[in-house]
C-alpha positions in Angstrom: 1.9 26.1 20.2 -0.1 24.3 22.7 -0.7 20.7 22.5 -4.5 21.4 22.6 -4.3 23.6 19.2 -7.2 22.7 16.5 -3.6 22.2 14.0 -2.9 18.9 16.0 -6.3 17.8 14.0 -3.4 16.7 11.4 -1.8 14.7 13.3 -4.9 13.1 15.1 -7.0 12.4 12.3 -4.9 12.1 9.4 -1.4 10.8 10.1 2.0 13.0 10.0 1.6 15.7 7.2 5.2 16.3 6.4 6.0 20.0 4.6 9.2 19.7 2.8 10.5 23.4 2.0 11.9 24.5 -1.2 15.6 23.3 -1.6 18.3 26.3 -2.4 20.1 25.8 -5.8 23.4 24.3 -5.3 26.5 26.6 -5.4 28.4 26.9 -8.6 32.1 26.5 -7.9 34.7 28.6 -9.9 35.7 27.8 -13.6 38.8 25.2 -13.6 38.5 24.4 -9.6 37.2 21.2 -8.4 34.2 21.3 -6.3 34.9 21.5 -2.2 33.5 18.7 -0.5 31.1 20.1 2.1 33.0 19.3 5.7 29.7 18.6 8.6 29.5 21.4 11.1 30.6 19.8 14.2 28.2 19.5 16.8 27.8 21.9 20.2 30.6 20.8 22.6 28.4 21.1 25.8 29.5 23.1 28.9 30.8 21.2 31.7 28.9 20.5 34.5 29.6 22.6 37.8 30.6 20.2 41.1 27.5 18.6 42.6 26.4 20.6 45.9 25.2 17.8 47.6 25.4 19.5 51.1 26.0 16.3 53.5 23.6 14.1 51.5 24.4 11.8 49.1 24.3 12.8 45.1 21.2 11.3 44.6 19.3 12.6 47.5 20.8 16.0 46.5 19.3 15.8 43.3 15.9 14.8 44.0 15.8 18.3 46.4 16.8 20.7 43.9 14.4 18.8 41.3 11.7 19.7 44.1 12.6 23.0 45.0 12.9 23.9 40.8 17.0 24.0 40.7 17.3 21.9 37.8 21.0 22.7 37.0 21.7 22.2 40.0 19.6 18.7 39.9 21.5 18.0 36.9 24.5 18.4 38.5 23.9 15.9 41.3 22.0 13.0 39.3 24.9 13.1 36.8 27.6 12.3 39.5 25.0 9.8 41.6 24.9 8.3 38.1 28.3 7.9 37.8 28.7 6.5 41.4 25.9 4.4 40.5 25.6 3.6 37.0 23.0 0.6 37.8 21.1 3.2 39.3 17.6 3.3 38.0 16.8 6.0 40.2 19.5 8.1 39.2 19.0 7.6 35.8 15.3 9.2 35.9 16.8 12.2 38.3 19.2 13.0 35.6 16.3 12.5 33.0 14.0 14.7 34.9 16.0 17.6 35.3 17.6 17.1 31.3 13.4 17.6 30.6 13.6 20.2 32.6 16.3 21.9 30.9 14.3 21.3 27.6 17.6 18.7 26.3 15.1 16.0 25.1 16.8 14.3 23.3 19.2 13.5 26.0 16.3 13.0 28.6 15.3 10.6 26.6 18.2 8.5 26.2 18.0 8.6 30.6 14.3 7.4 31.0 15.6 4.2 28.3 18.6 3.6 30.4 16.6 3.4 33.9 13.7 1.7 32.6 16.2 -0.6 31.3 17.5 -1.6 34.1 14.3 -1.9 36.0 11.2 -1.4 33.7 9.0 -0.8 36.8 10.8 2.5 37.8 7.9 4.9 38.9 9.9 8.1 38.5 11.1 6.9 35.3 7.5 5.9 34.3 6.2 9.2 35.2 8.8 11.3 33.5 9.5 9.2 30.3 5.1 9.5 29.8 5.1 13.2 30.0 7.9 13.5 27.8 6.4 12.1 25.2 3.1 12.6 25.8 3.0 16.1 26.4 6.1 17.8 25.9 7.3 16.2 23.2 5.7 17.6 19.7 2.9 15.5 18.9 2.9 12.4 17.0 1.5 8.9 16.8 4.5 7.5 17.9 5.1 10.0 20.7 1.4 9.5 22.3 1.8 5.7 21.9 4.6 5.7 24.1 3.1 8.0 26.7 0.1 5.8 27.1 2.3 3.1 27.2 4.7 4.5 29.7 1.5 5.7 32.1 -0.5 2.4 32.0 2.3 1.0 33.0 2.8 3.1 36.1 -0.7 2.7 36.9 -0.9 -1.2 36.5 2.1 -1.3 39.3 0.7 -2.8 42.3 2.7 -1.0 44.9 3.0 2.3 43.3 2.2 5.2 45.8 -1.0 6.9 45.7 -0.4 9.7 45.2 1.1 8.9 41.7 -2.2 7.4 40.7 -3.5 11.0 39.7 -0.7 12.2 38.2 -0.1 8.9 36.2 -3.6 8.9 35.1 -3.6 12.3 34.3 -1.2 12.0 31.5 -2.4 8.6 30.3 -5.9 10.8 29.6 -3.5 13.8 27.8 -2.1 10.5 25.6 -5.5 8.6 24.9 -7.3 11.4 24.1 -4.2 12.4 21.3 -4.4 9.3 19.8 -8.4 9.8 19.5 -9.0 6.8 22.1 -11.9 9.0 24.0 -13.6 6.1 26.0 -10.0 5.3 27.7 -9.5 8.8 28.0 -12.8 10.1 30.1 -11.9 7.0 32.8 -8.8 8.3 33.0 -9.7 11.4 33.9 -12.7 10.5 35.9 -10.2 8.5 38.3 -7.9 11.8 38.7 -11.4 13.6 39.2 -12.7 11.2 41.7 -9.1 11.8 43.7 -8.8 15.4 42.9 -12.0 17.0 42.2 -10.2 20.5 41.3 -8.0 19.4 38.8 -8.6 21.8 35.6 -6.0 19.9 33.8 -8.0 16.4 34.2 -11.4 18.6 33.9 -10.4 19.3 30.4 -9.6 16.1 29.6 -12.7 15.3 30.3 -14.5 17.7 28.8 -12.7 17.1 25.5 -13.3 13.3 25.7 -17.0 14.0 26.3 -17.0 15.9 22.9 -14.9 13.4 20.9 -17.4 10.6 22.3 -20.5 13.2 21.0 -21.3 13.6 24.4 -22.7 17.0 23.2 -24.9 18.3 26.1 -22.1 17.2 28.7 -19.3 18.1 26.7 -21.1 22.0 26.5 -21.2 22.0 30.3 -18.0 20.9 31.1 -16.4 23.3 28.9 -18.5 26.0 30.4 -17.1 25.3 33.6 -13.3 25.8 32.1 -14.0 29.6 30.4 -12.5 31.4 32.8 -9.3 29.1 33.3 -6.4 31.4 32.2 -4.6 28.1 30.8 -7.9 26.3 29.2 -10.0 29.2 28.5 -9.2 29.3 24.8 -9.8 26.3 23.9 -13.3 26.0 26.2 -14.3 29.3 23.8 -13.3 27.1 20.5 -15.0 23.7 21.5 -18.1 25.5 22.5 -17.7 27.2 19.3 -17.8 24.0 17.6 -20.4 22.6 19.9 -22.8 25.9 18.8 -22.0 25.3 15.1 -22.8 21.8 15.3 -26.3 23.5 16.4 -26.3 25.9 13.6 -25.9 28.7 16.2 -23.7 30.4 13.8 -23.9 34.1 15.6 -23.2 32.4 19.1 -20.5 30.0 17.5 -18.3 32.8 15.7 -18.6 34.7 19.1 -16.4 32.0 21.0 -14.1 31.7 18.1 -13.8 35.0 18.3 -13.0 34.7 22.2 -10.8 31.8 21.7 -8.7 33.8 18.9 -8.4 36.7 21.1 -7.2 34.4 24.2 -4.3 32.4 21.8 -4.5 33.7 18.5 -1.2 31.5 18.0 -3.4 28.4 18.3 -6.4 30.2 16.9 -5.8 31.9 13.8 -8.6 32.6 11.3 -8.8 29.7 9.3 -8.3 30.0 5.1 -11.8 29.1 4.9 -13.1 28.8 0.8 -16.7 29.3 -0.3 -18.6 26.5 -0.6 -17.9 27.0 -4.2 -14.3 27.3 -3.8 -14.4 23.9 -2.0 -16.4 21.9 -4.2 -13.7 23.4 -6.8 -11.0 21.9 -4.8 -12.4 18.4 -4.1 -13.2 18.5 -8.0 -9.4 19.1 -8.4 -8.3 16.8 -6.0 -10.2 14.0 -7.3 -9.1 14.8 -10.7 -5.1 14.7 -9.9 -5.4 11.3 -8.6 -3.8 8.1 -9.9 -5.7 6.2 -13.2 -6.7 3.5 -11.0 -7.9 5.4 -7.9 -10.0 7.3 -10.2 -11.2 4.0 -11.8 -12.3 2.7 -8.7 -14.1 6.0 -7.4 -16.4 5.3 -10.6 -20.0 5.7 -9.3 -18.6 6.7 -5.7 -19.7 10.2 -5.7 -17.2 12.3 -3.5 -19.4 15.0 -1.3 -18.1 18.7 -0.5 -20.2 18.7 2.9 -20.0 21.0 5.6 -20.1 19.3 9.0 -20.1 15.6 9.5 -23.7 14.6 10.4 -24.6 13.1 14.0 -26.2 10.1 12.3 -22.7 9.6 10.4 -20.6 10.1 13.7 -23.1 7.7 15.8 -23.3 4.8 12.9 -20.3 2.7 14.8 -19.2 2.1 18.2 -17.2 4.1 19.5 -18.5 6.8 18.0 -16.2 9.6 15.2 -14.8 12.1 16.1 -17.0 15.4 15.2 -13.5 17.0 14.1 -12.8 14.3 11.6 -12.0 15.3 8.0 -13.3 13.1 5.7 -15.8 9.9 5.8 -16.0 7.0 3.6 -19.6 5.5 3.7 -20.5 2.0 2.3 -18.9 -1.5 2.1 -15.5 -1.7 0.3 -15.1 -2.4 -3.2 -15.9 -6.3 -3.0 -18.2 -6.2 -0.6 -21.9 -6.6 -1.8 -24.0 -3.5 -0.7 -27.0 -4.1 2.0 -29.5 -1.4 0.5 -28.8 1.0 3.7 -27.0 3.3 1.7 -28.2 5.1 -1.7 -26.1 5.4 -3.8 -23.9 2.1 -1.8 -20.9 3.9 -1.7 -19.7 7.6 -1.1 -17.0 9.9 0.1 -18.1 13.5 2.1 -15.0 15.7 2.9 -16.0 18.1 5.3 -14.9 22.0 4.4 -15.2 23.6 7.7 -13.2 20.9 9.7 -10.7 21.0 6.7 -10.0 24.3 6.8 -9.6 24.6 10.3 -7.0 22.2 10.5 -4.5 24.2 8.5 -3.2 27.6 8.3 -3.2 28.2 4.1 -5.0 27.9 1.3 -1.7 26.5 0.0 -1.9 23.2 2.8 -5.7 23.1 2.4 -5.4 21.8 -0.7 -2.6 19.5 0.3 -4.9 19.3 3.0 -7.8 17.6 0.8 -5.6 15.2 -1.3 -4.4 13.9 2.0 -8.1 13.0 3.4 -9.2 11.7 -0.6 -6.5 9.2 0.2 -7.3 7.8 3.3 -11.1 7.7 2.2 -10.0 5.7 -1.1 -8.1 3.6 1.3 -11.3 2.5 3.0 -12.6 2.3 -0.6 -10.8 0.1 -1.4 -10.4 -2.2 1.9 -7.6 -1.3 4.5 -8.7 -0.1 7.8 -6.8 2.6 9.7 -4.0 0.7 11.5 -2.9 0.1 7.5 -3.4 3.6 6.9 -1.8 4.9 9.9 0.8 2.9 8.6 1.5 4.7 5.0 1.0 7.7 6.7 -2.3 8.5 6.0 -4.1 7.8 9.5 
């Protein structure tokens, strides 16, 4: 699934929602025999490399050749031996991460990127590779996005880094801003690749997406326009202007571009396990119920809303602005906090059924779904801000 699918709204907006599948019954060994002690499969003994084909050039040079012209075994080949020759080579050390990347052997990429930016932490190559691992082909997480950022300022903050890695690093630091729902960072990010490369889809979209997390509405709809008939981006163009239409209550034009978007990448777009409005106010009555004594004790006379879209007034209250995909809003001062006569009643919580639903696949994690967001808004209920709940999970 791509990066961009609406299913990452999990991650983004509500921490790492962990499915744990049903466990098999443990085997029953034969009357009178002790049980056999399970033995660990051992793990893949990987293939030898082939000799590096460095053809009169050194290993390391070799490498960096076949990583351009798309040989990556080949690369492989050569940055493991220049490695070898070189082991305090930072510069080998991200040739043989690139190409493991590559290769899709992540795991062991990443243990290359460490070792050369451990031995010089201002390795561009490195830089570049180790941010796009995490940030982009790496499945998505908090963690994940927070080291991509990290990785891609720091390639941008290097005074003599080459030029023409100033697009590409602030490229991917957009990809990871945006991810972790910092939008303002994101659409100056992608404005510098845009001002350097005025073509770039990839940065385009960025763009186009941080316009409509900032509820940049009118530019966010024309920026997405522009991207319909990308054959990478066009799916998700149709589903944001879907969103942007519904947001008007265009409901005709809206379904038409989820429709579109569905047809384009109906991996990423799936029909959502949308309830009736009935249904959901049924499900936030049952979630609310389940919860602990004492978070139901401190909910009394916080009225908890089935709505269906969060409202603009909502999203523009703070600076920066919410995101119009969030799930669930807490409105009011915490529990403590005397109430300034804005709000009537003082306190509430609205959880949002068509932003819930479409960011899950089944009726079965929509309701999981729902007790997740209660959470986090009784979290802000009660006082801890979303660094604390990103913490326990519940971001």
């Amino acid at each position: 699934m791509s990066r961009r699918g609406p299913f990452a709204l999990c991650f983004l907006l509500l921490g790492s929602c962990q499915w744990t599948s049903p466990t098999s019954a443990p085997a029953v060994p034969d009357a009178g025999l002790p049980p056999v002690a399970s033995v660990p499969a051992a793990a893949p003994v990987p293939e030898p490399l082939p000799p590096c084909r460095a053809r009169g050039s050194s290993p390391l040079s070799a490498a960096l050749d076949y990583l351009d012209s798309g040989k990556y075994p080949e690369a492989l080949s050569c940055a493991a031996q220049a490695s070898a020759l070189e082991p305090d080579s930072a510069a080998a050390h991200s040739a043989r991460g690139e190409a493991l990347a590559a290769l899709q052997r992540t795991a062991e990429a990443q243990v290359a990127y460490a070792r050369a930016l451990a031995i010089d932490p201002g390795q561009p190559d490195a830089l570049l590779g180790a941010a796009h691992l995490y940030a982009v082909q790496l499945p998505s997480s908090r963690e994940y996005d927070e080291l991509g950022a990290l990785y891609a300022e720091r390639g941008l903050s290097q005074a003599d880094v080459a030029p023409e890695l100033l697009p590409r690093f602030a490229l991917v630091a957009s990809m990871a801003l945006n991810d972790l729902g910092q939008a303002a960072e994101a659409l100056e990010r992608a404005q510098l690749v845009l001002a350097r490369e005025p073509d770039n889809r990839e940065a385009a979209y960025e763009r186009a997406l941080a316009l409509f997390e900032l509820c940049r509405f009118s530019e966010a709809r024309a920026a997405f326009g522009t991207l319909l008939k990308d054959p990478q981006r066009g799916a998700h163009a149709h589903y944001h202007l879907g969103l942007l239409m519904e947001r008007q209550g265009k409901w005709k034009q809206a379904q038409e571009h989820f429709d579109k978007a569905r047809a384009l990448s109906p991996e990423d777009f799936p029909a959502p396990p949308t309830p009736t409005e009935a249904e959901f106010r049924d499900e936030v009555a049952r979630a609310v119920s389940a919860l602990p004594e004492d978070m139901r004790k401190d909910l009394t006379g916080v009225p908890v809303r089935a709505e269906e879209l969060p409202a603009e007034e909502d999203l523009l209250s703070g600076e920066p602005p919410l995101s119009p995909a969030i799930l669930g809003l807490f409105r009011g001062p915490p529990l403590g906090e005397p109430c300034d006569g804005s709000e009537t009643p003082c306190r509430s919580v609205a959880l949002y059924r068509l932003n819930l639903a479409r960011a899950v696949r089944t009726r079965e994690e929509l309701r999981e779904q729902i007790k997740v967001t209660l959470l986090h808004e009784v979290g802000h209920l009660r006082g801890e801000d979303d660094q604390e709940l990103a913490a326990r999970g519940l971001e």
